[in-house]
C-alpha positions as a Python dict, from the first residue, in 0.01 Angstrom:
ca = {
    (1, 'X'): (0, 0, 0),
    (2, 'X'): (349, 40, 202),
    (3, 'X'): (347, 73, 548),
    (4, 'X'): (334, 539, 496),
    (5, 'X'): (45, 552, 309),
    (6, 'X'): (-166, 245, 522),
    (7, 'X'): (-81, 489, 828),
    (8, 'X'): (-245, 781, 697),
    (9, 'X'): (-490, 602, 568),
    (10, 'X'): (-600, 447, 914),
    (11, 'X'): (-544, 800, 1066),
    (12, 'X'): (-812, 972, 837),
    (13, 'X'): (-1037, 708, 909),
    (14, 'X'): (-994, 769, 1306),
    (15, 'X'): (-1021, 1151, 1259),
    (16, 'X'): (-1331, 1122, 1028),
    (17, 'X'): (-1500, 902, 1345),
    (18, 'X'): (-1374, 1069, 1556),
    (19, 'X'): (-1539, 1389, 1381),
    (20, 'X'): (-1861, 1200, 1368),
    (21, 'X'): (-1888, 1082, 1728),
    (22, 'X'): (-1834, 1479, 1820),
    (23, 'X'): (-2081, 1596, 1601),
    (24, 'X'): (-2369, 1336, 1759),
    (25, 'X'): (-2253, 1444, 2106),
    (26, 'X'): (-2305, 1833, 2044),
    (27, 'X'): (-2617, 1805, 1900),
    (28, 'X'): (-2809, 1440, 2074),
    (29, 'X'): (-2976, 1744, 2301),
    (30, 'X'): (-3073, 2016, 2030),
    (31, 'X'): (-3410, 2003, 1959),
    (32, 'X'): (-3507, 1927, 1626),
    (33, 'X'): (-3502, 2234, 1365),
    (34, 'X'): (-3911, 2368, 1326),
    (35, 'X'): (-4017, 2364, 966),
    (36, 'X'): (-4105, 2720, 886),
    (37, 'X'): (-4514, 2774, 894),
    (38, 'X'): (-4694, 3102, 818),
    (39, 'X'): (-4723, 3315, 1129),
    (40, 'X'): (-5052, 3333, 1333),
    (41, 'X'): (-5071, 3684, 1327),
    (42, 'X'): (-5048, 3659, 958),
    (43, 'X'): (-5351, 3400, 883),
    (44, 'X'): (-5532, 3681, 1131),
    (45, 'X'): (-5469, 3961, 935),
    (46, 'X'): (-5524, 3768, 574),
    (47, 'X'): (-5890, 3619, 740),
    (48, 'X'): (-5988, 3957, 868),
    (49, 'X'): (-5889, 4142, 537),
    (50, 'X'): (-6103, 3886, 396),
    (51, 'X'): (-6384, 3946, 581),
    (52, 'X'): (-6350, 4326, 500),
    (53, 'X'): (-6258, 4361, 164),
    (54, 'X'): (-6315, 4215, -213),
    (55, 'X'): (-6007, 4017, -182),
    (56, 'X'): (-6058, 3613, 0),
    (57, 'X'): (-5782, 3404, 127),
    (58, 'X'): (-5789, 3028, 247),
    (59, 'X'): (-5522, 2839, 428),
    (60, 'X'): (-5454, 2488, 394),
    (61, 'X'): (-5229, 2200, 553),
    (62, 'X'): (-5068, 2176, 203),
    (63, 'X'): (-5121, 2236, -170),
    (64, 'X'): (-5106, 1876, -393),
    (65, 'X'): (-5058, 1904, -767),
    (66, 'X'): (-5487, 1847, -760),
    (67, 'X'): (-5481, 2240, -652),
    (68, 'X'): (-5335, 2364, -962),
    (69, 'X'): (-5485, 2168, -1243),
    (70, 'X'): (-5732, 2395, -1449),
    (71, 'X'): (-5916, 2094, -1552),
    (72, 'X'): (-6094, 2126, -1211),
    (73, 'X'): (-6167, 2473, -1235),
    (74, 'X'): (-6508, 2573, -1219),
    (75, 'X'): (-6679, 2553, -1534),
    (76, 'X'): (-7036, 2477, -1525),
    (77, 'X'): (-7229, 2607, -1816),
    (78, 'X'): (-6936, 2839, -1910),
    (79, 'X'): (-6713, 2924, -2229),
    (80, 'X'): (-6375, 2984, -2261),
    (81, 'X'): (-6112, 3158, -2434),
    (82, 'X'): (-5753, 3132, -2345),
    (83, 'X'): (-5425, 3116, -2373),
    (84, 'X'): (-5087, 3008, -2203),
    (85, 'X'): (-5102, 3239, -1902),
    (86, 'X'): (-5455, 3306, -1871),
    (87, 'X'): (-5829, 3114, -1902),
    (88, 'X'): (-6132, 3346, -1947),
    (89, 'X'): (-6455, 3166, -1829),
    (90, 'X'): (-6773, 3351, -1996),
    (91, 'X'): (-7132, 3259, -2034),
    (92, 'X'): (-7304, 3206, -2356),
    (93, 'X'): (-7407, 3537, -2520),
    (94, 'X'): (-7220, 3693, -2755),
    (95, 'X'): (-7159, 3999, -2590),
    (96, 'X'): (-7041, 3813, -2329),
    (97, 'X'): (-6737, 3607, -2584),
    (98, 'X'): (-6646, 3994, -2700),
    (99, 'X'): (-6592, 4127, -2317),
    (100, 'X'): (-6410, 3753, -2297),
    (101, 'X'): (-6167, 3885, -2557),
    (102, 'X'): (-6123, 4169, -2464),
    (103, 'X'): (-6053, 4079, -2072),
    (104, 'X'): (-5777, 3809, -2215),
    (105, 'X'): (-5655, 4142, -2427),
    (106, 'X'): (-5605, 4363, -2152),
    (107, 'X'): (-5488, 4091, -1888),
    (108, 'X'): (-5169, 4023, -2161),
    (109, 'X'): (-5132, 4394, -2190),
    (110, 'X'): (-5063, 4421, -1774),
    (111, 'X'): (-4856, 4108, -1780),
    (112, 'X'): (-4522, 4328, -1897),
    (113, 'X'): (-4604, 4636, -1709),
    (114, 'X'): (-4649, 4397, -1414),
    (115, 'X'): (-4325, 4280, -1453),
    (116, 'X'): (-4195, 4587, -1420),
    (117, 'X'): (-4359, 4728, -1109),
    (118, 'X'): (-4320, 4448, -909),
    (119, 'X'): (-4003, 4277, -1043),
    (120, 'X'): (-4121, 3979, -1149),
    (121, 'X'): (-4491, 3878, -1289),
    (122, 'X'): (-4554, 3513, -1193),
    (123, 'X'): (-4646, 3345, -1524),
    (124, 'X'): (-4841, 2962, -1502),
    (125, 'X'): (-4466, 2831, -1569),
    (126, 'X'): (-4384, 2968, -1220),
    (127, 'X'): (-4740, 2827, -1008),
    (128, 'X'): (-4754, 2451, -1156),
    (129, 'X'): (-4856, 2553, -1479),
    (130, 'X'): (-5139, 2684, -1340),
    (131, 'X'): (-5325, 2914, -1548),
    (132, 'X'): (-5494, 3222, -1421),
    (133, 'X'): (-5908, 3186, -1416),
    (134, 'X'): (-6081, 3491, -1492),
    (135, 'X'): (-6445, 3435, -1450),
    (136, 'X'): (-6699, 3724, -1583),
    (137, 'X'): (-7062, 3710, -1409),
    (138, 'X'): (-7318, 3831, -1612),
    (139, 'X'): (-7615, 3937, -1358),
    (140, 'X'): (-7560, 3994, -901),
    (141, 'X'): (-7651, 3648, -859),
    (142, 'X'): (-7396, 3517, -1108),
    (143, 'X'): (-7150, 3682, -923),
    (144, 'X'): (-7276, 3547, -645),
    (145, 'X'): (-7319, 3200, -748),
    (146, 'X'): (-6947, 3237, -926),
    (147, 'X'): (-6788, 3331, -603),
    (148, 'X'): (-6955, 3095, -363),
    (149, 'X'): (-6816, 2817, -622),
    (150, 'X'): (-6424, 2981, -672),
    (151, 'X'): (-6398, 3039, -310),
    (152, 'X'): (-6607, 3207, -95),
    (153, 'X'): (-6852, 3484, -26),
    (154, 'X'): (-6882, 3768, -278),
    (155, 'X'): (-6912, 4121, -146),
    (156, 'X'): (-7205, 4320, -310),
    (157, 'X'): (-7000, 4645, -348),
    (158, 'X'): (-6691, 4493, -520),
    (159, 'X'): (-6613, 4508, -897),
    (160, 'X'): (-6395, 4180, -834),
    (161, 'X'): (-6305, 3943, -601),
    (162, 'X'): (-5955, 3781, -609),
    (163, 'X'): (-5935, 3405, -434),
    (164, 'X'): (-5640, 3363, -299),
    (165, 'X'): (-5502, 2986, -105),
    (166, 'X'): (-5206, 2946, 144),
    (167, 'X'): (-5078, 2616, 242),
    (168, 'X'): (-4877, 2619, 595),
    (169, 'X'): (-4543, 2579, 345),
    (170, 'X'): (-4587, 2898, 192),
    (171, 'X'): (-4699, 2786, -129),
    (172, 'X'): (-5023, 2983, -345),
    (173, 'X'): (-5235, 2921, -569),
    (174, 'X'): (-5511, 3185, -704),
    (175, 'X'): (-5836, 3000, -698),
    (176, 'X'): (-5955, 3259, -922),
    (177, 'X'): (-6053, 3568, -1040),
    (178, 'X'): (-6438, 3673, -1091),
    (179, 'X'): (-6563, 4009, -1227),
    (180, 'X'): (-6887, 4147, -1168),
    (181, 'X'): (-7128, 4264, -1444),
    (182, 'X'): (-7091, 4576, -1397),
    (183, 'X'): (-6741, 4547, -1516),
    (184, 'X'): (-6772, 4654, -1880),
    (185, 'X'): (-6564, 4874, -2147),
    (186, 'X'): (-6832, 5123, -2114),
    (187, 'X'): (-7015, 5022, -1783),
    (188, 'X'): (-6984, 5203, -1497),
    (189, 'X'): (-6659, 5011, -1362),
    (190, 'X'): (-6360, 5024, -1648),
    (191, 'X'): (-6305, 4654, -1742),
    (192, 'X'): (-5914, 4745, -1824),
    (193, 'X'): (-5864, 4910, -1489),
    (194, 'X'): (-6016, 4597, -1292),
    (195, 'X'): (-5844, 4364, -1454),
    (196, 'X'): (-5514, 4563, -1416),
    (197, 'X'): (-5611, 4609, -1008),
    (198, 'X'): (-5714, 4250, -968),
    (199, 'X'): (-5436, 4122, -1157),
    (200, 'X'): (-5205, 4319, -926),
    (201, 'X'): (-5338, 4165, -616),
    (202, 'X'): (-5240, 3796, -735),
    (203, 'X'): (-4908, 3863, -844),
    (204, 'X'): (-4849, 4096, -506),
    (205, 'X'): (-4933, 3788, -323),
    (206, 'X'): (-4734, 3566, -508),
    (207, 'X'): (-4437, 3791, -451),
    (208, 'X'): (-4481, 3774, -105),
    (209, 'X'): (-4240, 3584, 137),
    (210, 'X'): (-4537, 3516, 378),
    (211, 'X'): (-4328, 3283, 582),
    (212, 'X'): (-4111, 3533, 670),
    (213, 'X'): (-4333, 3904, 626),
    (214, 'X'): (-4526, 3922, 969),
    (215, 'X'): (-4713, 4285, 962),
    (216, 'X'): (-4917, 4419, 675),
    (217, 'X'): (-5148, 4703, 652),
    (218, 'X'): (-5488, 4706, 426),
    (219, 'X'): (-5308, 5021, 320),
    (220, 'X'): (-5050, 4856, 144),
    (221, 'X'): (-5279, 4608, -15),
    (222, 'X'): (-5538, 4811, -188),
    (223, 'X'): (-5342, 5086, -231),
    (224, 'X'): (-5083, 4911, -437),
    (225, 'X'): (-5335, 4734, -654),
    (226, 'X'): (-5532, 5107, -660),
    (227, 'X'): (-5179, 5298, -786),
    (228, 'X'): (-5088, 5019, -983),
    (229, 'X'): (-5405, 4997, -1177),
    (230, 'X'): (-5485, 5391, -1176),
    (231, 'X'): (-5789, 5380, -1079),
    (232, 'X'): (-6038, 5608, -893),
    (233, 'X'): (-5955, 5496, -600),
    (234, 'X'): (-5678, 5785, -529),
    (235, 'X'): (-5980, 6043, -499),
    (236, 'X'): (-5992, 6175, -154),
    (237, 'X'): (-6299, 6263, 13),
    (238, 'X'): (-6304, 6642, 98),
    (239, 'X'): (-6427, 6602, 435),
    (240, 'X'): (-6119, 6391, 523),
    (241, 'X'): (-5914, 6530, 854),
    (242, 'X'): (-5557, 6460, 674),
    (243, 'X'): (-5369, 6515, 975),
    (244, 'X'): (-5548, 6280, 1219),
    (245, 'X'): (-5428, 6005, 997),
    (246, 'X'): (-5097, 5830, 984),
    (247, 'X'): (-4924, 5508, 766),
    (248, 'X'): (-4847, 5344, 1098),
    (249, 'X'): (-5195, 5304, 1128),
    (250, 'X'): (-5423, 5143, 914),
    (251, 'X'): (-5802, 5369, 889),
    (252, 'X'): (-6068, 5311, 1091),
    (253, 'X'): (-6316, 5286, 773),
    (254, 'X'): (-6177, 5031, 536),
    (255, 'X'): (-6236, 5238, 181),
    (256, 'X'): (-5975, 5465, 293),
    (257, 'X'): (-5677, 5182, 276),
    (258, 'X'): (-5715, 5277, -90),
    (259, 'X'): (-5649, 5591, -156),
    (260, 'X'): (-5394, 5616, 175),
    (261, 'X'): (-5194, 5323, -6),
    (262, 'X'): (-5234, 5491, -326),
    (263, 'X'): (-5079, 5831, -255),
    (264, 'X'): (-4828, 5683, -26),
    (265, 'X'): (-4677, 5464, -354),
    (266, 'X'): (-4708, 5773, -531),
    (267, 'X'): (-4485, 5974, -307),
    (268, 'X'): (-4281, 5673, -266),
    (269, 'X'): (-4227, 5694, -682),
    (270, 'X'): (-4208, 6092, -643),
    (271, 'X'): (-3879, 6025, -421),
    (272, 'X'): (-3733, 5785, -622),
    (273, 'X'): (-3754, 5480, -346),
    (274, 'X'): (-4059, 5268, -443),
    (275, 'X'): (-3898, 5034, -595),
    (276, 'X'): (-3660, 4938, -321),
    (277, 'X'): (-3967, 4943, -71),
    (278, 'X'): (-4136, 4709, -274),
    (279, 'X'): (-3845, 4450, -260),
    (280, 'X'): (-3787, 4515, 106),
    (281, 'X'): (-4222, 4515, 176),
    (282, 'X'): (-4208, 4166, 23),
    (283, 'X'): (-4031, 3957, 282),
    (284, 'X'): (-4079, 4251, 616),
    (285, 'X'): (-4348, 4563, 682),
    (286, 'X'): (-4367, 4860, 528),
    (287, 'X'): (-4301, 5070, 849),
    (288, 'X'): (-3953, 4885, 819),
    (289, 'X'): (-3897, 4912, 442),
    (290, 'X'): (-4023, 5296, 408),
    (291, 'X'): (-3694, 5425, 610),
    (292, 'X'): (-3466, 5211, 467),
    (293, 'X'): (-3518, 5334, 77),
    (294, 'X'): (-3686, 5697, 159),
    (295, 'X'): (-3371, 5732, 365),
    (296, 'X'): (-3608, 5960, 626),
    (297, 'X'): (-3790, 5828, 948),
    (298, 'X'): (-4116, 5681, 920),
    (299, 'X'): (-4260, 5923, 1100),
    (300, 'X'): (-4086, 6232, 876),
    (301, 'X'): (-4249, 6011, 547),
    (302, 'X'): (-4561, 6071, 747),
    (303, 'X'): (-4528, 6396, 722),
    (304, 'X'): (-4465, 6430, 356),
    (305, 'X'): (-4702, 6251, 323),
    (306, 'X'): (-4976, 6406, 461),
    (307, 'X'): (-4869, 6721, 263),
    (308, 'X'): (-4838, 6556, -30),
    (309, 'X'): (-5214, 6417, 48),
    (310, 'X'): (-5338, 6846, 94),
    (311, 'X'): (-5169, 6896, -231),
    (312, 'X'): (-5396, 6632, -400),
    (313, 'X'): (-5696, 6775, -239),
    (314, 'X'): (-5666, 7075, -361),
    (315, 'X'): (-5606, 6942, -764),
    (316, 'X'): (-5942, 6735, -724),
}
């Protein structure tokens, strides 16, 4: 090395500490960066919708790989039928293995039309290889029992329940999915549709940022699900005062989140801006993502809205 090229060696290596001292100076006082946690406000909302609805959330310090194994699903004195997306848990009777079939039949039918809607369906590749329990309850107390053992408290009213578990990272897992016996090709709750509307609330949540998304409205939740699935949830009740009501607002009497959500997405597809909302609605609130794809205020989307809600009334 001549005497040149030893100079500039020594002077990069000066510059380079010299960098390094400058850079511990600067920050010896910062305080340390905050690992990102789910908001407060959003564990409230997600406990409270819980304690409303027919869809249950859990949050957890983390998530280990035990979380996600199906192996420790609950199984007790159930069949199965699967396959690599999906694990239908049925009793013993064979009309029970048919309505198995035919749940794992129309839960690979929503998979692509999923995908569509929301922009991306979360397949077991994407959530550990976790496959998505679908448990069918074959009396009230089943579904009882069923839910108590997936994750919580069933609600007597609901077709399905959908158990759904946040650790403070971010990271979900669906606990599972249990039907109700009523849920039957020709029963008095369309097995297709349910699985299509319960199916929408897991991948909904799974498309959620909810480290970053801080408002929500049961409106958005069970409306999407309800428009998704096309369901009977977007009949309104005649008696309804339409103009007391607003989207910044979620109702006073839970049932209505459903068809207020519902009719909102459908306006929102009517424009041509629901699938711009939905990005934006994943990772910030709807009152923000509304005006920024409907191009209007959120209070002049109220207001078509609300007309668009009369118009419906008057079809039923």
């Amino acid at each position: 090395m001549n005497q040149s090229t030893r100079l500039i060696f020594v002077g990069l290596v000066i510059f380079s500490l010299l960098g390094s001292i400058l850079t511990f100076v600067l920050n010896r006082d910062a305080p340390p960066v905050a690992a990102l946690e789910i908001p407060q406000s959003t564990k409230d909302f997600f406990k409270k919708l819980s304690d409303l609805g027919h869809i249950k959330f859990d949050f957890v310090d983390s998530l280990d790989v035990d979380y996600f194994d199906n192996d420790k699903d609950y199984a007790d004195n159930f069949k199965k039928v699967e396959d690599d997306n999906f694990i239908i848990y049925y009793r013993d009777k064979p009309t029970e293995k048919l309505r198995a079939e035919k749940t794992l039949e129309y839960a690979n039918q929503a998979v692509p039309e999923l995908d569509r809607f929301f922009g991306k369906y979360h397949y077991a590749r994407d959530v550990n290889n976790r496959k998505l329990p679908i448990y069918l309850a074959v009396s009230e107390s089943d579904f009882s029992k069923v839910a108590e053992k997936v994750g919580g408290k069933a609600v007597p009213w609901a077709a399905g329940l959908t158990f759904t578990t946040f650790s403070s990272d971010g990271t979900k897992v669906c606990d599972g999915i249990v039907l109700s016996s009523t849920v039957q090709d020709d029963g008095p709750t369309d097995l297709k549709t349910v699985v299509y509307h319960e199916l929408a609330h897991y991948n909904h949540f799974h498309c959620m940022n909810i480290l970053e998304k801080t408002e929500y409205m049961n409106w958005e939740v069970e409306g999407l699900a309800s428009y998704f699935a096309k369901d009977w949830n977007k009949k309104i009740p005649e008696d309804t005062k339409i103009n007391t009501l607003s989207l910044t607002e979620d109702p006073d009497n839970y049932i209505d989140s459903y068809w207020m959500g519902y009719h909102a997405f459908g306006l929102a597809e009517e424009l041509g801006c629901l699938k711009g909302i939905l990005k934006n609605s994943y990772s910030e609130s709807l009152i923000r993502a509304i005006p920024k794809n409907a191009h209007c205020s959120m209070s002049e989307f109220d207001v078509k809205w609300r007309k668009h809600c009369k118009e419906i009334v008057l079809q039923q």
